[in-house]
PDB file of N, CA, C and O in Angstrom:
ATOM      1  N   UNK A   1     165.553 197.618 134.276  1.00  0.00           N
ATOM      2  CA  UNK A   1     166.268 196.440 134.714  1.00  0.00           C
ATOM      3  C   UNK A   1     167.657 196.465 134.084  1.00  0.00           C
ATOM      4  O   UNK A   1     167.821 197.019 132.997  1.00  0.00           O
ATOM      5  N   UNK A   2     168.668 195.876 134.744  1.00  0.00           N
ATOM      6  CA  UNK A   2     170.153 196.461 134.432  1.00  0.00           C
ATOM      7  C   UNK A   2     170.136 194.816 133.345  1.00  0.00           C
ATOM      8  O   UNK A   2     169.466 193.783 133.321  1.00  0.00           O
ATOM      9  N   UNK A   3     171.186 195.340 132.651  1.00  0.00           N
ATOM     10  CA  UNK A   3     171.481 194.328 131.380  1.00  0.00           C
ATOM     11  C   UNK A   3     172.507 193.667 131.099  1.00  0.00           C
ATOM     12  O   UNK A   3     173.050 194.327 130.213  1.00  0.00           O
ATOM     13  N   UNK A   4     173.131 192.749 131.304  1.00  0.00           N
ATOM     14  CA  UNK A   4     174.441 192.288 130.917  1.00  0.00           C
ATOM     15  C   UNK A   4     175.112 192.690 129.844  1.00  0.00           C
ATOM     16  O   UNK A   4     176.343 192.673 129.871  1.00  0.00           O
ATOM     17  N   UNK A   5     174.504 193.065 128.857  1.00  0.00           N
ATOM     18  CA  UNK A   5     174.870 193.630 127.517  1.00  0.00           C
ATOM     19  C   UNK A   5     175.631 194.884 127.930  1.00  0.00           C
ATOM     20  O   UNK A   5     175.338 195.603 128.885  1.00  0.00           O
ATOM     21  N   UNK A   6     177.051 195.119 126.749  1.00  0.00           N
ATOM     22  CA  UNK A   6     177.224 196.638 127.123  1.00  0.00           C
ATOM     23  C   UNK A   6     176.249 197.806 126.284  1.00  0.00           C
ATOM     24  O   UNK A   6     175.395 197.409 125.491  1.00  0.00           O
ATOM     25  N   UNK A   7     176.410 198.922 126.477  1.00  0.00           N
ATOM     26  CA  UNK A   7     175.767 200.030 126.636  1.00  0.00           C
ATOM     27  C   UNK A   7     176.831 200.706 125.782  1.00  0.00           C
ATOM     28  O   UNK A   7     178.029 200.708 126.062  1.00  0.00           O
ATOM     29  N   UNK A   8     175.872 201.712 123.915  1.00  0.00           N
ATOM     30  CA  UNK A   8     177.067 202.836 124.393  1.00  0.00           C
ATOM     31  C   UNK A   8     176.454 203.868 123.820  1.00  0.00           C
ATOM     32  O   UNK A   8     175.377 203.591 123.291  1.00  0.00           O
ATOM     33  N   UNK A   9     176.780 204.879 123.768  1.00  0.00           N
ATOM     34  CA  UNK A   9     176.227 206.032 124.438  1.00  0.00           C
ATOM     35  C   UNK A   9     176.720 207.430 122.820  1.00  0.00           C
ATOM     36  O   UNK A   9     177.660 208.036 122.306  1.00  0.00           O
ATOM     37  N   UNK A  10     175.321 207.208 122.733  1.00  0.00           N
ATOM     38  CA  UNK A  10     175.075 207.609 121.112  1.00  0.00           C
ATOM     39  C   UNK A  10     174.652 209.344 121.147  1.00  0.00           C
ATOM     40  O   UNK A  10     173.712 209.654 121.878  1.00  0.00           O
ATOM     41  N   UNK A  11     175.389 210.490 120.317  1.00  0.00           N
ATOM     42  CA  UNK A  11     174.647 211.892 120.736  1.00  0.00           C
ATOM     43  C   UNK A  11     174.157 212.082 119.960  1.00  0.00           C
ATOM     44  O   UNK A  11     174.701 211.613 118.960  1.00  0.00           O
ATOM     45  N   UNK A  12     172.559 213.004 119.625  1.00  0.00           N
ATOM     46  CA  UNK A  12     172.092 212.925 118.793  1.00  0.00           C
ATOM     47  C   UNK A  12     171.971 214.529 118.320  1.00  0.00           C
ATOM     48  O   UNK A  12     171.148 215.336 118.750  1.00  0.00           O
ATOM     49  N   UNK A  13     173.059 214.784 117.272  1.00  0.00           N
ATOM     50  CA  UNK A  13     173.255 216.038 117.052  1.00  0.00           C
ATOM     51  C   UNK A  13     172.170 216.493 115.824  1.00  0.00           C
ATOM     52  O   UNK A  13     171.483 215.633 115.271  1.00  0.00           O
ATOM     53  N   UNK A  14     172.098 217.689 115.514  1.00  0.00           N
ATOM     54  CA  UNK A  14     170.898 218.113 114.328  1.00  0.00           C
ATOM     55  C   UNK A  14     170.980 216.885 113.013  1.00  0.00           C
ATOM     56  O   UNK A  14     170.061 216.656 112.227  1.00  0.00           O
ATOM     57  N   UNK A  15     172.097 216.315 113.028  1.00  0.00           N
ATOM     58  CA  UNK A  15     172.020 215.334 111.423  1.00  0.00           C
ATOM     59  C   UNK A  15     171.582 214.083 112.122  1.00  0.00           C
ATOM     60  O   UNK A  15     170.863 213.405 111.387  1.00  0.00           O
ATOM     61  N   UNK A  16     171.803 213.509 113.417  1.00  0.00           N
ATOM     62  CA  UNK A  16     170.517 211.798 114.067  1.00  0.00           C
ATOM     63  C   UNK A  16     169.392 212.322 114.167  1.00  0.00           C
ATOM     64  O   UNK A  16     168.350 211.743 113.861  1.00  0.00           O
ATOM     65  N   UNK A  17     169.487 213.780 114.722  1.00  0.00           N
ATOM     66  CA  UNK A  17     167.599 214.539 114.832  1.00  0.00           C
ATOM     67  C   UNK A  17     166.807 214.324 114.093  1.00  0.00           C
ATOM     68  O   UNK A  17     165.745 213.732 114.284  1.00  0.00           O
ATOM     69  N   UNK A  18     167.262 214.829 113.029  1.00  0.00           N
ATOM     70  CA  UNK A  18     166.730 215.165 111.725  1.00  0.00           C
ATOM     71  C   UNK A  18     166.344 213.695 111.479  1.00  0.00           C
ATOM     72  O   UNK A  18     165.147 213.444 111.335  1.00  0.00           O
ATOM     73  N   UNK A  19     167.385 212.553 111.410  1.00  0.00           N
ATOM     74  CA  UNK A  19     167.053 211.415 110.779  1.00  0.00           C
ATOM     75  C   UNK A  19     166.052 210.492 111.327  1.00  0.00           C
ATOM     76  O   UNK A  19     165.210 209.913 110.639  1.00  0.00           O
ATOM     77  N   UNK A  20     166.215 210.356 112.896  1.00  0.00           N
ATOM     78  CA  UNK A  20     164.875 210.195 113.487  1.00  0.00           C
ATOM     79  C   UNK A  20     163.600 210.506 113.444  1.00  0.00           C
ATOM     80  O   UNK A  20     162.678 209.712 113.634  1.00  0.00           O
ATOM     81  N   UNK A  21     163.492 211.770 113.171  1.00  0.00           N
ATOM     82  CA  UNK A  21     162.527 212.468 112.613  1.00  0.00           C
ATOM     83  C   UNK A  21     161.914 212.006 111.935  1.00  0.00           C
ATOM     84  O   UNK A  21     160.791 211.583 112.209  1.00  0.00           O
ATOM     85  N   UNK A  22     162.429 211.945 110.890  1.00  0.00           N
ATOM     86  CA  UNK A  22     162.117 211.704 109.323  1.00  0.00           C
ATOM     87  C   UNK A  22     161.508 210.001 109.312  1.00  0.00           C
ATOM     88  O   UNK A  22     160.669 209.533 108.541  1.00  0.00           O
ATOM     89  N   UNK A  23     162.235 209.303 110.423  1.00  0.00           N
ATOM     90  CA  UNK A  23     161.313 207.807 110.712  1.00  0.00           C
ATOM     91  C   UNK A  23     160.212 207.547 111.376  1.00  0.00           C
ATOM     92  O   UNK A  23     159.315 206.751 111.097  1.00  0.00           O
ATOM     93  N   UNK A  24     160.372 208.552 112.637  1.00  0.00           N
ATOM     94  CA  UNK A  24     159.425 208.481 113.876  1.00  0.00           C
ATOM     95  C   UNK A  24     159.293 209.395 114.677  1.00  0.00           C
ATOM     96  O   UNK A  24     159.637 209.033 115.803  1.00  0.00           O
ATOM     97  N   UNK A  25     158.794 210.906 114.608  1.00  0.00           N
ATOM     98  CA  UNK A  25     159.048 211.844 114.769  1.00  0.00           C
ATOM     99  C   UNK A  25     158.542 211.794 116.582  1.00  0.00           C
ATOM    100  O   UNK A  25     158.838 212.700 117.362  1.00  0.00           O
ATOM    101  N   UNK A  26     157.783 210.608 116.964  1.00  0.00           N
ATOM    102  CA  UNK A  26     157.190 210.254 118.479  1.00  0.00           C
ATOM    103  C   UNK A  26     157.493 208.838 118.977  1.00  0.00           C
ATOM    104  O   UNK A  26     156.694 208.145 119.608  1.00  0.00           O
ATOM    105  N   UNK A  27     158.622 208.517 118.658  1.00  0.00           N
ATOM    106  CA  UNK A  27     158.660 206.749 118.919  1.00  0.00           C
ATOM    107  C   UNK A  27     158.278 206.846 120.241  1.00  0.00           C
ATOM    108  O   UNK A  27     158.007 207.923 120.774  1.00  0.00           O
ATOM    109  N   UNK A  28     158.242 205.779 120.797  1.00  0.00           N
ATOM    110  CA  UNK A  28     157.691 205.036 122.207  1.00  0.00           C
ATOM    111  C   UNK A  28     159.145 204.869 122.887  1.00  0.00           C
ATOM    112  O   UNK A  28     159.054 204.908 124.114  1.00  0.00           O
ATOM    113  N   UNK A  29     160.423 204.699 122.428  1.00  0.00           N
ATOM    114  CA  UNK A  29     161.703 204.754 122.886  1.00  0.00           C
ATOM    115  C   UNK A  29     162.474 204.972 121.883  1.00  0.00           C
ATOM    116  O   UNK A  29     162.516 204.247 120.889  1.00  0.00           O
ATOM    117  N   UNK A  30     163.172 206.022 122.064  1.00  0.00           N
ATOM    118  CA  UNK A  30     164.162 206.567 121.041  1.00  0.00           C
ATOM    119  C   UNK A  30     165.103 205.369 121.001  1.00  0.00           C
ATOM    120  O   UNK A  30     165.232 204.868 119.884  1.00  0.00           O
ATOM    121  N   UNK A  31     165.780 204.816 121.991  1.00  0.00           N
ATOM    122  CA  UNK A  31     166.744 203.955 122.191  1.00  0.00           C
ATOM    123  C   UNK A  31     165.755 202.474 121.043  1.00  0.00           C
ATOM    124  O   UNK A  31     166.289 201.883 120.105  1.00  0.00           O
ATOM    125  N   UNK A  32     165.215 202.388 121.226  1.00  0.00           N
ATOM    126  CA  UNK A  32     164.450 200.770 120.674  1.00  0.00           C
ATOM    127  C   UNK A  32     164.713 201.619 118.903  1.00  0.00           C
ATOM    128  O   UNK A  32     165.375 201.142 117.982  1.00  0.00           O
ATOM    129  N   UNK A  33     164.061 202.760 118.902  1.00  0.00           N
ATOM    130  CA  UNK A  33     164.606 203.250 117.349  1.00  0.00           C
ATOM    131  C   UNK A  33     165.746 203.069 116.336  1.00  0.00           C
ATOM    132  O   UNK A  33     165.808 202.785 115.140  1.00  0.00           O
ATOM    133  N   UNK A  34     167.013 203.477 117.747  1.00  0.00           N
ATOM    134  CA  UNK A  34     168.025 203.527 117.032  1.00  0.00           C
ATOM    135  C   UNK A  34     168.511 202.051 116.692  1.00  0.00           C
ATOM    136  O   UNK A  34     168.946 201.520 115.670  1.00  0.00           O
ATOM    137  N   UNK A  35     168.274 201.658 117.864  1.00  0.00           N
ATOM    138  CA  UNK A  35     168.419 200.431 117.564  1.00  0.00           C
ATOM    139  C   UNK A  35     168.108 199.312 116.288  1.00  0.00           C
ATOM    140  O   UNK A  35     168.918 198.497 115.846  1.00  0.00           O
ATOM    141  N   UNK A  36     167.413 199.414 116.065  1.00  0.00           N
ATOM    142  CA  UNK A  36     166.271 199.261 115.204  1.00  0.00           C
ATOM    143  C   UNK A  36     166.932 199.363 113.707  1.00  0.00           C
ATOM    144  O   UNK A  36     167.182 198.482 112.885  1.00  0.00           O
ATOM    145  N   UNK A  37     167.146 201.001 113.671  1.00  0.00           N
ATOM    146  CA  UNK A  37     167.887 201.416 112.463  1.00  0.00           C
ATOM    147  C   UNK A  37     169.311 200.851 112.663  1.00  0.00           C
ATOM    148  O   UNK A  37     169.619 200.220 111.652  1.00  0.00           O
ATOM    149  N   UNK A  38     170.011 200.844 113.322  1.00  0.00           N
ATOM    150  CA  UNK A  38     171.273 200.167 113.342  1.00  0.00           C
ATOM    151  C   UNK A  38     171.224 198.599 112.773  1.00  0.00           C
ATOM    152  O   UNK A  38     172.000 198.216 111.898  1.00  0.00           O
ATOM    153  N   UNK A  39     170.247 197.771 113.361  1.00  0.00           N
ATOM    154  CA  UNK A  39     170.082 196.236 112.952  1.00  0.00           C
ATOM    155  C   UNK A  39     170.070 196.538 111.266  1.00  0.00           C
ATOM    156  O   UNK A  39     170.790 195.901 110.497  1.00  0.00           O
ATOM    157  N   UNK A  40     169.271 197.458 110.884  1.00  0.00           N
ATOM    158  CA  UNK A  40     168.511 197.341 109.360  1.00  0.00           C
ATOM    159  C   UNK A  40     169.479 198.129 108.427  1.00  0.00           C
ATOM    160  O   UNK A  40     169.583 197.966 107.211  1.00  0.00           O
ATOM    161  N   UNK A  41     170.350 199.243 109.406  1.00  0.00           N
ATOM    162  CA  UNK A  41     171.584 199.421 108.626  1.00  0.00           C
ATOM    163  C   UNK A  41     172.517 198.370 108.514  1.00  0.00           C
ATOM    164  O   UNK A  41     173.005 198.003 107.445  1.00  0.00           O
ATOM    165  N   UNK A  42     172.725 197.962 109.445  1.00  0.00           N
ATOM    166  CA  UNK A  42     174.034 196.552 109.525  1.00  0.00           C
ATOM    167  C   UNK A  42     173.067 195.586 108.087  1.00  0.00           C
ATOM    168  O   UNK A  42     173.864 195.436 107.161  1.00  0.00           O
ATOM    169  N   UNK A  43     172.459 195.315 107.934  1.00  0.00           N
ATOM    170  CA  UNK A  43     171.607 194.521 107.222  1.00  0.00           C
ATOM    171  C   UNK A  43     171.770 194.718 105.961  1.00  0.00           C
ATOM    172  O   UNK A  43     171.891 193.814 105.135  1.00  0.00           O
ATOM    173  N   UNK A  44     171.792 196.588 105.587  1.00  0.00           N
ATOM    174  CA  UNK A  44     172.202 197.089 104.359  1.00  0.00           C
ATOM    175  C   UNK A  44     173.626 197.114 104.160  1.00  0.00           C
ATOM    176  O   UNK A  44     173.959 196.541 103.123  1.00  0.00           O
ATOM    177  N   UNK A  45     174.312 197.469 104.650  1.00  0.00           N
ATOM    178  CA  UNK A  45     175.730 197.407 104.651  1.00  0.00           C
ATOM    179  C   UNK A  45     176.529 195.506 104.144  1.00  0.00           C
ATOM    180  O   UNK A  45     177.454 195.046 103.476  1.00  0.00           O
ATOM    181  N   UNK A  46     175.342 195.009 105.053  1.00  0.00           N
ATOM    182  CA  UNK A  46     176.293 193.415 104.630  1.00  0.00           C
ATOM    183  C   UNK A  46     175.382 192.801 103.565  1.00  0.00           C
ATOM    184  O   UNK A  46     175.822 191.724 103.163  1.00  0.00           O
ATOM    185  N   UNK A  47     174.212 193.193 102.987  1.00  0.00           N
ATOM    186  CA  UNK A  47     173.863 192.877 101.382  1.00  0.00           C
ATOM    187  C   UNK A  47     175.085 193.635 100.073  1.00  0.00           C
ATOM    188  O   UNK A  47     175.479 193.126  99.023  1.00  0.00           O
ATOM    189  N   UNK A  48     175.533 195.476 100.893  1.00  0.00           N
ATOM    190  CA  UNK A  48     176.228 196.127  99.758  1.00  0.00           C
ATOM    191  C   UNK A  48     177.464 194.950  99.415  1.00  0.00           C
ATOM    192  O   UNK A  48     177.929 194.532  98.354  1.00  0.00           O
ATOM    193  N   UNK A  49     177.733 194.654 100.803  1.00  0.00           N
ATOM    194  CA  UNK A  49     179.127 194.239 100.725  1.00  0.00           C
ATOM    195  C   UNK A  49     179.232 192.793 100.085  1.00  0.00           C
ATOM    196  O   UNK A  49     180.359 192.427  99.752  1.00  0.00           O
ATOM    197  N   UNK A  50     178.062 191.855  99.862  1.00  0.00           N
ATOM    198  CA  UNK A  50     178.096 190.546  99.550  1.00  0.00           C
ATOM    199  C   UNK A  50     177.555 190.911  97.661  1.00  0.00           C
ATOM    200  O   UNK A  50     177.815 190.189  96.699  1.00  0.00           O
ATOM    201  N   UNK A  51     176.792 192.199  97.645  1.00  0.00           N
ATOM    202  CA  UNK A  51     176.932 192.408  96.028  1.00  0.00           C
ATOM    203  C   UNK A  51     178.126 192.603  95.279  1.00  0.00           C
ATOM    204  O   UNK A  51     178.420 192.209  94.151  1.00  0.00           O
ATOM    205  N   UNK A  52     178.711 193.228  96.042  1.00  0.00           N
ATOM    206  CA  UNK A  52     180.485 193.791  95.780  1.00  0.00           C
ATOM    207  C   UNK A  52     181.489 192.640  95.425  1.00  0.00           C
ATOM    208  O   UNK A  52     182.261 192.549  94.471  1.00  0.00           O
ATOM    209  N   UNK A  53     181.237 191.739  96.534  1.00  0.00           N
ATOM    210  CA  UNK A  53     182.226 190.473  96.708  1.00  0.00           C
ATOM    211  C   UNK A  53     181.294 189.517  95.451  1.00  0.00           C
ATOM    212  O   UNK A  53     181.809 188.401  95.394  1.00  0.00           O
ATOM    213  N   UNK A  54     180.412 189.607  94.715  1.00  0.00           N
ATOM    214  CA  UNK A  54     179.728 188.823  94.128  1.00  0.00           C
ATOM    215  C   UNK A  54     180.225 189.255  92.953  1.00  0.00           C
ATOM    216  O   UNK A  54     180.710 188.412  92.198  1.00  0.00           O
ATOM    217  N   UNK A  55     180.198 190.908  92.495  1.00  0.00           N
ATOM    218  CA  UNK A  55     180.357 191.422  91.651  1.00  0.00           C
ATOM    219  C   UNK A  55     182.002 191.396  91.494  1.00  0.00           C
ATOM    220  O   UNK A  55     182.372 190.985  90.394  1.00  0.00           O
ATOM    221  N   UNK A  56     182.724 191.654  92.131  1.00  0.00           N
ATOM    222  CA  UNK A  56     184.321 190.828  91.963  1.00  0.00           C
ATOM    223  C   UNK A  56     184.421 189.894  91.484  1.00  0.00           C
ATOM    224  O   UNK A  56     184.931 189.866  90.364  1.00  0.00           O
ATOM    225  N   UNK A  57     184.030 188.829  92.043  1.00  0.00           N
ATOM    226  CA  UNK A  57     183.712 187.246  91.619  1.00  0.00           C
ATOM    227  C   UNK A  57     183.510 187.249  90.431  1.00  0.00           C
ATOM    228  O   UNK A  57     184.375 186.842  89.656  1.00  0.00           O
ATOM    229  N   UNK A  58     182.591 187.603  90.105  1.00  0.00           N
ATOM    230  CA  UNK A  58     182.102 187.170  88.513  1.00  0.00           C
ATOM    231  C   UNK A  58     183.742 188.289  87.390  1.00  0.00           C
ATOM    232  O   UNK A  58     184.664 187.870  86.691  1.00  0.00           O
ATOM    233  N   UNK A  59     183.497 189.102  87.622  1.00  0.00           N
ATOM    234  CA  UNK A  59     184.765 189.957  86.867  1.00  0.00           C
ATOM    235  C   UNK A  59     186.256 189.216  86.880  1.00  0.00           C
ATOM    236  O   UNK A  59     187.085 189.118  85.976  1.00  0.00           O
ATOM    237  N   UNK A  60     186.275 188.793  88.075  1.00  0.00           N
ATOM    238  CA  UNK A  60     187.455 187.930  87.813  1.00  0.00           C
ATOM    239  C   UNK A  60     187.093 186.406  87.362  1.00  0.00           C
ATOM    240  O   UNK A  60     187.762 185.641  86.667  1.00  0.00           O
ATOM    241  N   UNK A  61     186.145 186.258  87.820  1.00  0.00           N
ATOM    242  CA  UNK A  61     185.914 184.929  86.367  1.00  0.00           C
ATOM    243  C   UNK A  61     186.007 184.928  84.699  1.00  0.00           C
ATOM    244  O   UNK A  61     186.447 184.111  83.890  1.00  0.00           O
ATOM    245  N   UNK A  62     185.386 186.224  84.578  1.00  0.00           N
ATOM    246  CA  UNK A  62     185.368 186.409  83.333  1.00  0.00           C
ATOM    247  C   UNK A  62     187.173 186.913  82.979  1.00  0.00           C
ATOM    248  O   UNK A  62     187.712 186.452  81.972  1.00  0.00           O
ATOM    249  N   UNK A  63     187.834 187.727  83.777  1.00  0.00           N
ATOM    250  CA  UNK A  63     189.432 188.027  83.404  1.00  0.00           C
ATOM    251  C   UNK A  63     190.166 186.527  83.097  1.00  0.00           C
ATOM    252  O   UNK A  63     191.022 186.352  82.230  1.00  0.00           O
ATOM    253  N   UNK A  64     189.599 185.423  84.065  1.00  0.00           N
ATOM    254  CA  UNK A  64     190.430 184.045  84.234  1.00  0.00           C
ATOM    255  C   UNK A  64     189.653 183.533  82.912  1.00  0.00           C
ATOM    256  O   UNK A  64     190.155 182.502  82.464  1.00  0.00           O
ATOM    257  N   UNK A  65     188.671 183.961  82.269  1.00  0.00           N
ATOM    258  CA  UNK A  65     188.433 183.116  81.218  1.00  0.00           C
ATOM    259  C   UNK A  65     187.809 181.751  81.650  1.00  0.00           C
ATOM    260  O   UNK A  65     187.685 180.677  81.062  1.00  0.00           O
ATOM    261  N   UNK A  66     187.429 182.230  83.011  1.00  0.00           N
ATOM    262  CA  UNK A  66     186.318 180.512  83.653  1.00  0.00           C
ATOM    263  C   UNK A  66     184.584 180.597  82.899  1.00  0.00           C
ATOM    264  O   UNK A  66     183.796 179.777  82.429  1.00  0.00           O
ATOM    265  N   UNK A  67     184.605 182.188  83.146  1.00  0.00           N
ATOM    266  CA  UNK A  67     183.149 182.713  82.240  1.00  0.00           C
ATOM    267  C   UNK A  67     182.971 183.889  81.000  1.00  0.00           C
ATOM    268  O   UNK A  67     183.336 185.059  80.890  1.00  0.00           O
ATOM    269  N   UNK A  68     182.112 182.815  80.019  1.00  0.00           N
ATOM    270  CA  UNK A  68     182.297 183.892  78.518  1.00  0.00           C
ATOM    271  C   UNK A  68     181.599 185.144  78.982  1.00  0.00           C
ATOM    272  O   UNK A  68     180.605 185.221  79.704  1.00  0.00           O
ATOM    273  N   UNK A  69     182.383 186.217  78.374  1.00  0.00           N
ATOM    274  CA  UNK A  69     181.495 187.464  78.006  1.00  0.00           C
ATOM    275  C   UNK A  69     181.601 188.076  77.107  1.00  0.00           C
ATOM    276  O   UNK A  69     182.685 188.213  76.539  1.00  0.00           O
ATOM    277  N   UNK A  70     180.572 188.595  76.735  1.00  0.00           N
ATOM    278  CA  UNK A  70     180.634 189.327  75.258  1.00  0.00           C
ATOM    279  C   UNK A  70     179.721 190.616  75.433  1.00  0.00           C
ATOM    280  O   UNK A  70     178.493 190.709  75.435  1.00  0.00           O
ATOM    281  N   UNK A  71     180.853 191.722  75.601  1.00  0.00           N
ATOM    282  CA  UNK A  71     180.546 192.753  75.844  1.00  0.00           C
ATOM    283  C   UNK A  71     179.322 193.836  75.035  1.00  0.00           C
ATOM    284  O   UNK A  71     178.574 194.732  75.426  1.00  0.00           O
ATOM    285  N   UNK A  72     179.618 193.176  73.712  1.00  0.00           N
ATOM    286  CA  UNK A  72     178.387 193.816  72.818  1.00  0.00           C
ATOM    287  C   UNK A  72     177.330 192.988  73.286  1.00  0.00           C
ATOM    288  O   UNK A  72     176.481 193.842  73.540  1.00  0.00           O
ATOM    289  N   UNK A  73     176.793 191.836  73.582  1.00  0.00           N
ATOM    290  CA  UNK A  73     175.538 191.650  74.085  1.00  0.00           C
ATOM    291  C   UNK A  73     175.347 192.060  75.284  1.00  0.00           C
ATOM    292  O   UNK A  73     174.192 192.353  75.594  1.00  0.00           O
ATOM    293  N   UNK A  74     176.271 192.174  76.139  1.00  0.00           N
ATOM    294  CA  UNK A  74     175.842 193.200  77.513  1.00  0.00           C
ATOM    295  C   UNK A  74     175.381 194.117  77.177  1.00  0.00           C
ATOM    296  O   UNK A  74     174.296 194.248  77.745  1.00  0.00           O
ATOM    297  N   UNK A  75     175.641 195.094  76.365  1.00  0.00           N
ATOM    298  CA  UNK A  75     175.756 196.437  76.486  1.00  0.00           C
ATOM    299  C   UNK A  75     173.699 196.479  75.923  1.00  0.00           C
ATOM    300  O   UNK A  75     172.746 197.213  76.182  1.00  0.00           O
ATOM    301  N   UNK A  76     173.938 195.158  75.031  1.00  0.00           N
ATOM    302  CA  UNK A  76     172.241 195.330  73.593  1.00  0.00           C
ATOM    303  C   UNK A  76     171.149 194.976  75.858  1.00  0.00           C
ATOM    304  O   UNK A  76     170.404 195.797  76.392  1.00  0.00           O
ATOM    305  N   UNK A  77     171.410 194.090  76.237  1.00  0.00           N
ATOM    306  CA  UNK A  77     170.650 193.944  77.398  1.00  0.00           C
ATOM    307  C   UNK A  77     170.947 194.870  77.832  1.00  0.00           C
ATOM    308  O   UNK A  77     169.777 194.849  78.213  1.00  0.00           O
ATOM    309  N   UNK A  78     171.529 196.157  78.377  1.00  0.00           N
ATOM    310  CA  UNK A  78     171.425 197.095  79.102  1.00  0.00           C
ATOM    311  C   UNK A  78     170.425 197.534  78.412  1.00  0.00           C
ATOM    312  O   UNK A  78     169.213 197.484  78.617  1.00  0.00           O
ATOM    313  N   UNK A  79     171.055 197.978  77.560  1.00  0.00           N
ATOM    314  CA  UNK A  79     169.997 199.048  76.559  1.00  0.00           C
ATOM    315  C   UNK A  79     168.142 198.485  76.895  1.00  0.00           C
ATOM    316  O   UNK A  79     167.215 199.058  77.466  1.00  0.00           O
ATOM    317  N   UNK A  80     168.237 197.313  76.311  1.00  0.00           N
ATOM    318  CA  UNK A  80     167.025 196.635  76.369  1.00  0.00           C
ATOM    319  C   UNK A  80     166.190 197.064  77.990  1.00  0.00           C
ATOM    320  O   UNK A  80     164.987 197.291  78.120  1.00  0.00           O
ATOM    321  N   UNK A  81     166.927 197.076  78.757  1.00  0.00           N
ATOM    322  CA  UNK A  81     166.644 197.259  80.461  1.00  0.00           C
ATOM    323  C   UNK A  81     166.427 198.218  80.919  1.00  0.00           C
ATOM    324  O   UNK A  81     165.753 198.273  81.947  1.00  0.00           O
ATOM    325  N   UNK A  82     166.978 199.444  80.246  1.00  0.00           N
ATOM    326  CA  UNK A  82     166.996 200.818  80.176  1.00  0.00           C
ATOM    327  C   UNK A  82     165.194 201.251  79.886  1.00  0.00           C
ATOM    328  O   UNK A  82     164.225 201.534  80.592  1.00  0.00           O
ATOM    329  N   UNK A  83     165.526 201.073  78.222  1.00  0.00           N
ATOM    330  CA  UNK A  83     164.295 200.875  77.355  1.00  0.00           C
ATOM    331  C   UNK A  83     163.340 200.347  77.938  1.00  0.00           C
ATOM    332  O   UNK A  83     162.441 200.827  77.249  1.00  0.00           O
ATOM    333  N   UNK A  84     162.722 199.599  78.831  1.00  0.00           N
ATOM    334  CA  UNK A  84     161.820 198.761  79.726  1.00  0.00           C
ATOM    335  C   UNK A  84     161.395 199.940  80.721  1.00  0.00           C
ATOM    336  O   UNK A  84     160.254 200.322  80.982  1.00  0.00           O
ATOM    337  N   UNK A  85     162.567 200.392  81.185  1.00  0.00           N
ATOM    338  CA  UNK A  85     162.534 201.077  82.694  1.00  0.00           C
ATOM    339  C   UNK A  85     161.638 202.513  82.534  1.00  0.00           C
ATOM    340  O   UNK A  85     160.919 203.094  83.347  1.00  0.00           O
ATOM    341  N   UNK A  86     162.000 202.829  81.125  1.00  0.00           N
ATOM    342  CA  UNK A  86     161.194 204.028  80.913  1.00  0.00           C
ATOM    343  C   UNK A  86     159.401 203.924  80.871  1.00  0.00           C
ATOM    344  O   UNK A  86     158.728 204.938  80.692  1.00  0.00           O
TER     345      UNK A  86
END
């Protein structure tokens, strides 16, 4: 059935092969796939980008002196977080 939506027209050279693959090596529609991965990439891309803009935020709070930091207790909680992770 024809779609009002536009259409565009994606090639899928050995590096989309491969990556399809590696998700759904038999999907039921390649097209519903990519798709799919595109929504959940767009999804990743605008969490990176709202950590980024978050992580600005706070750095320039702390440059403006709106929020304390004290770099030697950052550093004792890294450590501490590190130490956990192992």
């Amino acid at each position: 059935m024809p779609t009002p939506h536009p259409r565009i027209q994606v090639t899928v050279d050995g590096e989309l092969a491969e990556a399809l693959d590696a998700v759904d090596p038999h999907p039921q529609s390649r097209s519903r796939l990519i798709r799919d991965l595109a929504l959940r990439g767009a999804a990743a891309a605008r969490a990176e980008r709202e950590r980024q803009e978050s992580s600005r935020a706070f750095l320039l709070s702390v440059v403006r002196g709106e929020t304390d930091y004290d770099p030697a207790a950052a550093a004792d909680v890294h450590a501490e977080r590190e130490a956990s992770a192992e």
